[in-house]
VMD Tcl script that draws the C-alpha trace (Angstrom):
set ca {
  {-8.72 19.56 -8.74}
  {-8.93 19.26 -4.92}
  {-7.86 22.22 -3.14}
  {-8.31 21.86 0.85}
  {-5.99 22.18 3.74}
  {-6.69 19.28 5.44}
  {-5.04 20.19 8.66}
  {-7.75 23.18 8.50}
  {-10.41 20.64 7.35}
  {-9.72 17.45 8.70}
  {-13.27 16.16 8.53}
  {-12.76 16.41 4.23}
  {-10.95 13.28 4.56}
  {-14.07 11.43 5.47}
  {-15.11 12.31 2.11}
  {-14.43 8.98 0.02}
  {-12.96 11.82 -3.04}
  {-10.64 13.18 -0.88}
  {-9.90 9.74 0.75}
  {-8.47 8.80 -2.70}
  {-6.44 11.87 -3.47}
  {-4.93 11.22 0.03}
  {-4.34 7.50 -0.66}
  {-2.89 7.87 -4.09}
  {-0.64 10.74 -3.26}
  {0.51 9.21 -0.32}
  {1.24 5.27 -1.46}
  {1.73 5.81 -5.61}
  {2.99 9.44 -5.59}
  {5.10 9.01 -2.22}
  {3.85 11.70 -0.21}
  {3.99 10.26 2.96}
  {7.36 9.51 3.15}
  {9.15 9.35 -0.08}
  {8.63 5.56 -1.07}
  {6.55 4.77 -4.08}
  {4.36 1.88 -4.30}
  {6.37 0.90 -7.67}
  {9.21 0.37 -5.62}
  {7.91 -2.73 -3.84}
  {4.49 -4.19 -5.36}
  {4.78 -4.57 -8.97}
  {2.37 -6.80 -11.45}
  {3.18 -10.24 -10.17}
  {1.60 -11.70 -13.29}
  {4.72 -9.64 -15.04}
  {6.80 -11.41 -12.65}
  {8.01 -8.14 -11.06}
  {8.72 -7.51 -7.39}
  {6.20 -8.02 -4.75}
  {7.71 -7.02 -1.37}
  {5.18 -7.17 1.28}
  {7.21 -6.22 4.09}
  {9.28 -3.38 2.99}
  {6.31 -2.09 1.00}
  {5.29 -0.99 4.63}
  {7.75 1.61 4.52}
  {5.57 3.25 2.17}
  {3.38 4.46 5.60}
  {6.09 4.63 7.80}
  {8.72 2.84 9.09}
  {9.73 -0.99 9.30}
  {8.93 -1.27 13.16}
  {6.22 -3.53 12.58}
  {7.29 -5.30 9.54}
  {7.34 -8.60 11.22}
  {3.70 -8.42 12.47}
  {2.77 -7.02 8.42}
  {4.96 -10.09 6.99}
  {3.13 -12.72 9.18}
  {-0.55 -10.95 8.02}
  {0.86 -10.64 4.27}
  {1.72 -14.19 3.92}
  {-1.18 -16.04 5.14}
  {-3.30 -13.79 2.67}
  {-1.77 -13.89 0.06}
  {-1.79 -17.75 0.86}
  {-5.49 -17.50 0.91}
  {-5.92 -15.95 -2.52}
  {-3.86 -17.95 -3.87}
  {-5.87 -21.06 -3.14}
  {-8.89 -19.03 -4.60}
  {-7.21 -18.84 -7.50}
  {-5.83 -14.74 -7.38}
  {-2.67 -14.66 -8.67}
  {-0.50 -12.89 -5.98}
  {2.81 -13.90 -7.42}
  {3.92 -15.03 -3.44}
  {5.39 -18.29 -3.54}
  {4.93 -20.11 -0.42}
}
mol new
graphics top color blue
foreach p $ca { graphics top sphere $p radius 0.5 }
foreach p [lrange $ca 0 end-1] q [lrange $ca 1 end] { graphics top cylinder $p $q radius 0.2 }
display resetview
């Protein structure tokens, strides 16, 4: 189990362990700011949600949702036509 104070350590988080606590707790767990990941990217290949723009609020708000739609939708795009299934449907 990590136990740091990263406020007191910040230079931990370089630390691709820590890294990983961080991004799990943060995007599964909700730590950041109370939204789950399972709220907005499910298994497409279950045909459950995959909501690339509100999933944003699992860092922080929607203010740049737009700009992370028009990213999200050309990639998924591209993995698509390699043959990733992304479960967007252009």
């Amino acid at each position: 189990m990590l136990t740091l104070s990263y406020p007191e350590q910040p230079d931990a988080v370089n630390n691709d362990r820590h890294a990983a606590v961080i991004l799990w707790d943060g995007v599964v767990c909700g730590v950041f700011t109370g939204s789950e990941r399972k709220n907005f990217i499910g298994n497409p290949l279950l045909r459950q949600i995959v909501d690339d723009v509100h999933a944003h609020t699992i860092i922080d708000g929607m203010d740049q949702a737009g700009l992370i739609e028009g990213c999200g939708e050309p990639f998924a795009t591209a993995l698509n036509k390699a043959g990733v299934t992304t479960g967007f449907k252009p």
